[in-house]
C-alpha positions as CSV (number, residue, x, y, z in Angstrom):
1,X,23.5,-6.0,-24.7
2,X,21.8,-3.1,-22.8
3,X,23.4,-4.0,-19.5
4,X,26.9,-3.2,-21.5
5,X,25.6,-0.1,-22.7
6,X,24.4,0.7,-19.2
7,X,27.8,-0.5,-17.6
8,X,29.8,1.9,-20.2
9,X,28.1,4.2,-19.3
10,X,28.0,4.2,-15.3
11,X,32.3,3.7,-16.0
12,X,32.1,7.2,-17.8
13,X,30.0,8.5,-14.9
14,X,32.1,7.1,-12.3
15,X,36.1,8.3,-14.0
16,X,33.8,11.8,-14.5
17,X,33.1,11.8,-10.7
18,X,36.5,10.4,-9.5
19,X,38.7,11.7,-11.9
20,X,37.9,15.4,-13.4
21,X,35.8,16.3,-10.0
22,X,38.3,16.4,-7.8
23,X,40.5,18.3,-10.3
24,X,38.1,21.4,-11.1
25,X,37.6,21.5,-7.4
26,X,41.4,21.9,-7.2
27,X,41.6,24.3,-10.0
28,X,39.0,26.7,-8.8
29,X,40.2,26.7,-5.2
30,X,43.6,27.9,-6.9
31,X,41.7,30.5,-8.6
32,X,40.1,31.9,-5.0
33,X,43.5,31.8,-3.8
34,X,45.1,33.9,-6.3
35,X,42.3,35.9,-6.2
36,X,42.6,36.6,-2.2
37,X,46.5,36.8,-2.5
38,X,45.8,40.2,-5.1
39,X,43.0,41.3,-2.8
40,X,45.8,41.6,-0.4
41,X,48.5,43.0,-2.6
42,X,46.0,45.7,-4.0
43,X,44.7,46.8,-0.6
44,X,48.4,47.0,0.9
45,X,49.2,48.7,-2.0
46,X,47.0,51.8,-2.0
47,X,46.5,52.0,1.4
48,X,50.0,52.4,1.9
49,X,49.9,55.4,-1.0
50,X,46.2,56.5,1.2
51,X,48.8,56.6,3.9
52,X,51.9,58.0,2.7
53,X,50.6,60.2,0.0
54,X,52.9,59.3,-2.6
55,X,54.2,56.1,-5.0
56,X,58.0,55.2,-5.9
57,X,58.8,52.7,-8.6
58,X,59.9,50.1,-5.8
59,X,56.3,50.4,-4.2
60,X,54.9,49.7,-7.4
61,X,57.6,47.2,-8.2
62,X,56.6,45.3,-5.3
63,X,53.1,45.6,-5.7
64,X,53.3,44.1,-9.1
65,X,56.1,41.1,-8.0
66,X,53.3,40.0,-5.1
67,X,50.5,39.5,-7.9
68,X,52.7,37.6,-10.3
69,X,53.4,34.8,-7.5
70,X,49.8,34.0,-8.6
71,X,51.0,32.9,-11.8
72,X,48.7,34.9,-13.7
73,X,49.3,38.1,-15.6
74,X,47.0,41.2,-14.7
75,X,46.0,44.8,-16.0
76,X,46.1,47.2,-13.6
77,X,44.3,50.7,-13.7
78,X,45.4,53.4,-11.8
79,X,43.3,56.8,-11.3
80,X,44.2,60.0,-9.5
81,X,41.6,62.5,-8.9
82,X,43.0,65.4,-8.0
83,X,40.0,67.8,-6.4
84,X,40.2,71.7,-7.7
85,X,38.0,74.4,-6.3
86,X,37.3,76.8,-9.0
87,X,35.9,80.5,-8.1
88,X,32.8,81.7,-9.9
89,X,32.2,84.9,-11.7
90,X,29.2,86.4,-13.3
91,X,29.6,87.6,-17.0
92,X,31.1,91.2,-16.1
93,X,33.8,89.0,-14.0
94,X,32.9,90.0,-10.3
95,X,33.3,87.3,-7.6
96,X,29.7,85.7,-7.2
97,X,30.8,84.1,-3.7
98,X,30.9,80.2,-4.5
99,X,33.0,77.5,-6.1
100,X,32.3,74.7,-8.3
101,X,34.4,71.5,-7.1
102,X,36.0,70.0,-10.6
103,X,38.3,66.6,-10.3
104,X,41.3,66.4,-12.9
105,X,42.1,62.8,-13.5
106,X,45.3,61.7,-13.9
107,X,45.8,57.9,-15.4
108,X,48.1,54.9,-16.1
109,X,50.0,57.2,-18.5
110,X,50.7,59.7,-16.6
111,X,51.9,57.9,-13.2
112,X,53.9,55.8,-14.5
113,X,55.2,58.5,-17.2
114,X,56.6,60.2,-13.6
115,X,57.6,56.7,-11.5
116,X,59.0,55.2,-14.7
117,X,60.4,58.1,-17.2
118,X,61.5,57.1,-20.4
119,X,65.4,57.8,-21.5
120,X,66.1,59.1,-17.6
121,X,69.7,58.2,-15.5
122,X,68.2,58.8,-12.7
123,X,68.5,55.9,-9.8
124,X,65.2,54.4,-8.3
125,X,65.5,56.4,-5.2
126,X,65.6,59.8,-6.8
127,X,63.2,62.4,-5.4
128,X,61.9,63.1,-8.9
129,X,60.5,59.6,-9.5
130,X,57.8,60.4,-7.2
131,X,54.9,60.4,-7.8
132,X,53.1,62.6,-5.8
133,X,49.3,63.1,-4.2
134,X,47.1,65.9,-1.8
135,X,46.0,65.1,0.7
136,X,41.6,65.3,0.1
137,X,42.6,63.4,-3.8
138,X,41.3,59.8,-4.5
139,X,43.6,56.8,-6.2
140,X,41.9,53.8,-7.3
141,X,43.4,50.6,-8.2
142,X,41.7,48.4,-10.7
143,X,43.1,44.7,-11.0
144,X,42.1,42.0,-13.7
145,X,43.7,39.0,-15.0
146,X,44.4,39.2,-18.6
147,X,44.7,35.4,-19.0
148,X,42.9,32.3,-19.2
149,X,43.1,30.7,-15.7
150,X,43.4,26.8,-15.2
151,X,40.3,26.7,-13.1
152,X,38.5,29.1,-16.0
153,X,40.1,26.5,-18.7
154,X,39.0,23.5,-16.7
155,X,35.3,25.3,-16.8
156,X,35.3,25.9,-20.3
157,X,36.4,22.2,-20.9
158,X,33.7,20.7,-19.2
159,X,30.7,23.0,-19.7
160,X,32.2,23.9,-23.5
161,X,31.8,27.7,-22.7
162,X,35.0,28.9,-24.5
163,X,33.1,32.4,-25.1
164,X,33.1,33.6,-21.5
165,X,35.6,36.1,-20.3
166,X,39.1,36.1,-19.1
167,X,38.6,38.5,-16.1
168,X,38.2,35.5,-13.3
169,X,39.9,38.1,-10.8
170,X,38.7,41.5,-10.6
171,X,40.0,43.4,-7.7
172,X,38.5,47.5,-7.2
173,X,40.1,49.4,-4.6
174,X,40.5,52.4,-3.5
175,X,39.8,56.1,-0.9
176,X,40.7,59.4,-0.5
177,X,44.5,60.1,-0.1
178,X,45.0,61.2,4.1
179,X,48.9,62.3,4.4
180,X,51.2,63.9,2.5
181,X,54.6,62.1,3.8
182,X,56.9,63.3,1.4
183,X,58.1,66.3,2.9
């Protein structure tokens, strides 16, 4: 009797080792693929925008059809900082000589309000769905995946750690804006 016990239990061992190994192995080098392949579509992606100074709904377009040959669906967050130099004046309003250096952000919303207007004829190519940066602004490009990858599920399965987050792939990019190509 206790060499069958020990027997059932070296079989579970050894379709564990054989079997499910292999398979997470698989499953999480598909994960560091995807992950590489949106490293490579995010860093294309704003350094052309670094480069050109601007983004057109077929930039983004074909930013956003790279990452979903991954498979996976992502949130991506987009910030503009716009740098403004404003003038300082004492109380009586006389020029004290010095600026402060303020950022306005600009988000999601608001880029993709201008690439992507709502109830608008225009083409894809129109001058107006640019969206437009300064040269001395910064954009950054956040990137995470918003579901559950196989590797992740194949984790969860065997360690029971259902809990854990989504966000497998979590991409930040991002610089300071160099041209303004749009002219």
């Amino acid at each position: 009797m206790p060499n069958s016990v020990a027997t059932v239990f070296a079989v579970i061992i050894a379709i564990v080792l054989i079997l499910i190994f292999p398979v997470s192995s698989a499953l999480n080098k598909q994960d560091d693929i995807s992950e590489v392949v949106v490293l490579n579509a995010v860093s294309h992606f704003v350094d052309s925008v670094r480069d050109k100074g601007y983004i057109t709904p077929t930039m983004y377009k074909g930013f956003v059809d790279q990452m979903a040959l991954t498979g996976n669906t992502y949130d991506i967050q987009m910030v503009h900082r716009h740098k403004r130099y404003d003038p300082i004046y004492n109380n009586d309003g006389i020029f004290q000589d010095g600026y402060h250096v303020n950022y306005e952000e600009f988000f999601n919303a608001q880029i993709n309000g201008k690439i992507f207007p709502r109830n608008s004829s225009e083409t894809v190519d129109s001058p107006n769905r640019i969206y437009k940066f300064a040269v001395g602004d910064f954009f950054d490009v956040t990137v995470k995946n918003t579901n559950r990858t196989m590797g992740t599920l194949m984790n969860d399965f065997l360690t029971g750690g259902i809990n854990n987050p989504n966000a497998t792939i979590v991409i930040p990019y991002g610089g300071m804006v160099l041209n303004e190509d749009y002219n």
